[in-house]
N, C-alpha and C positions, 0 to 999 in steps of 0.2 A: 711776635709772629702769631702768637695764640687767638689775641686778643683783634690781630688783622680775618684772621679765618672767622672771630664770630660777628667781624663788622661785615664782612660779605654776606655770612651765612643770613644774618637779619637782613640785609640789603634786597636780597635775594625773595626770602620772606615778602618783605613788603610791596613788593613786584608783581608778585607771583599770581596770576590772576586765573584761578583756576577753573576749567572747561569741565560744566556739568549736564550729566545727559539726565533729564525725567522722563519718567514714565507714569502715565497718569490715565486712571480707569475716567472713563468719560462722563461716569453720572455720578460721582463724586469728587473726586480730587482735579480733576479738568475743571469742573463748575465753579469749585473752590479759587483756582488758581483766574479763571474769566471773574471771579466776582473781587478778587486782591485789585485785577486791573480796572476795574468798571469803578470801584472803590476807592480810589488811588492812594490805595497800600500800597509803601513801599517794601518793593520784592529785588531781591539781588539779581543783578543782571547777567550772572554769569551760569546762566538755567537755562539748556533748548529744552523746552517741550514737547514732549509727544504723544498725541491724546492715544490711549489702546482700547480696545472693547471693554475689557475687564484685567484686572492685575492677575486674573487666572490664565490668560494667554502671553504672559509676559514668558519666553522662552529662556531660560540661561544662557541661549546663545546670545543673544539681543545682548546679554551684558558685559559677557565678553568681549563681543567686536566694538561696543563702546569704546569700552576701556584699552583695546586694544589696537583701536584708530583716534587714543589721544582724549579721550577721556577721565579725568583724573577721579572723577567718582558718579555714582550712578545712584538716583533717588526716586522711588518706586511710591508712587500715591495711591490709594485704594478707598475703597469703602469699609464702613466698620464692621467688625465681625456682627454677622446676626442680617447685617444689612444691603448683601450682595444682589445685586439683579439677577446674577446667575448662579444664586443659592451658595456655591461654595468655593469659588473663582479667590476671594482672598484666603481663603484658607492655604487652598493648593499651592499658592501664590508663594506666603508663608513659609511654609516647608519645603519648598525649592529655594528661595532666600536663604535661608537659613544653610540649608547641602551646600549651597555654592559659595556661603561664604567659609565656609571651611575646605572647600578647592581652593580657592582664593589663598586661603591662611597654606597652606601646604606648598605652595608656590611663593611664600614670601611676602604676599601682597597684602595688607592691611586688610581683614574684614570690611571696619568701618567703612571702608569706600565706597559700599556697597550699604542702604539703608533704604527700610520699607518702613512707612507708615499711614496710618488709619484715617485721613481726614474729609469728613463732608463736604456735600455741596456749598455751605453757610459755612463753615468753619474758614472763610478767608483770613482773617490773623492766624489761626494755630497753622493754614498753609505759609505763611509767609514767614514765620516764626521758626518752623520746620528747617525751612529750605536755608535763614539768614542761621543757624547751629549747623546746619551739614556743610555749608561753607563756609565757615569758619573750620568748621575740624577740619577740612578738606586744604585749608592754607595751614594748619597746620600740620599735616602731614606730608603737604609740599607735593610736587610736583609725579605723577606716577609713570617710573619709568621701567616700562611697559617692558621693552626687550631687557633690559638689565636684569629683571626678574628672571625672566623663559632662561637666559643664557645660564643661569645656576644651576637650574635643575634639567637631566637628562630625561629624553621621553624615548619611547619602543617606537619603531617602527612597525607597521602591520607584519612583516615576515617574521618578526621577534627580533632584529639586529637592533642595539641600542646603537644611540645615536646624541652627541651633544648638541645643543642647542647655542 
């Protein structure tokens, strides 16, 4: 019976073809990612793009409703420190990544699913290298189920009545 549960659970695995949202600052890692496909570096197919001004206006919320309209993880491209158009945009960036992957963690949810990294205009391999480790960890962390999580932990209402989820 045991040995049935881990022929599904790999079945399942190998299946599992997981829906990833980027977020990518447009004068580096958009560039990066336009120059993998001009290039034709192969780049995982399971990545929507979406070019942002800078990864300093990348909102928490934006991550959330990803991930909570079915997004199994969310990969955040920037510019390198020092090298911002808007001075300090990956920083800020940075340290709200970081806050919210510990909301995240407090909820259940795997941090990991949630990854920011530094890559240039010209850096198309290290873009494409990036993206083919965050989905791979991202199949192995399998599928993220969204409500499963929210339904464990209890949230306040505005009046103060808690309330289970």
């Amino acid at each position: 019976m045991m040995a049935e549960q881990e022929v599904k659970e790999e079945k399942r695995m190998v299946e599992f073809k997981p829906t990833i949202v980027g977020l990518y600052c447009r004068w580096c890692t958009y560039a990066a990612a336009d120059l993998a496909g001009t290039s034709r570096i192969p780049v995982t197919p399971h990545v929507v793009g979406i070019r942002v001004p800078c990864t300093g206006r990348v909102d928490p919320t934006f991550i959330f409703e990803a991930l909570a309209h079915g997004a199994d993880g969310v990969f955040i491209g920037g510019c390198h420190f020092g090298d911002c158009h808007y001075n300090e945009g990956n920083y800020n960036a940075y340290r709200r990544i970081k806050i919210l992957q510990k909301v995240l963690e407090s909820f259940g949810i795997e941090p990991e699913r949630v990854r920011i990294e530094w890559i240039s205009a010209s850096e198309a391999n290290r873009y494409a290298e990036c993206l083919a480790e965050f989905t791979e960890k991202i199949k192995q962390l399998g599928p993220l189920k969204w409500n499963e999580h929210l339904k464990k932990h209890k949230t306040i209402k505005l009046d103060g009545e808690e309330s289970g989820h």
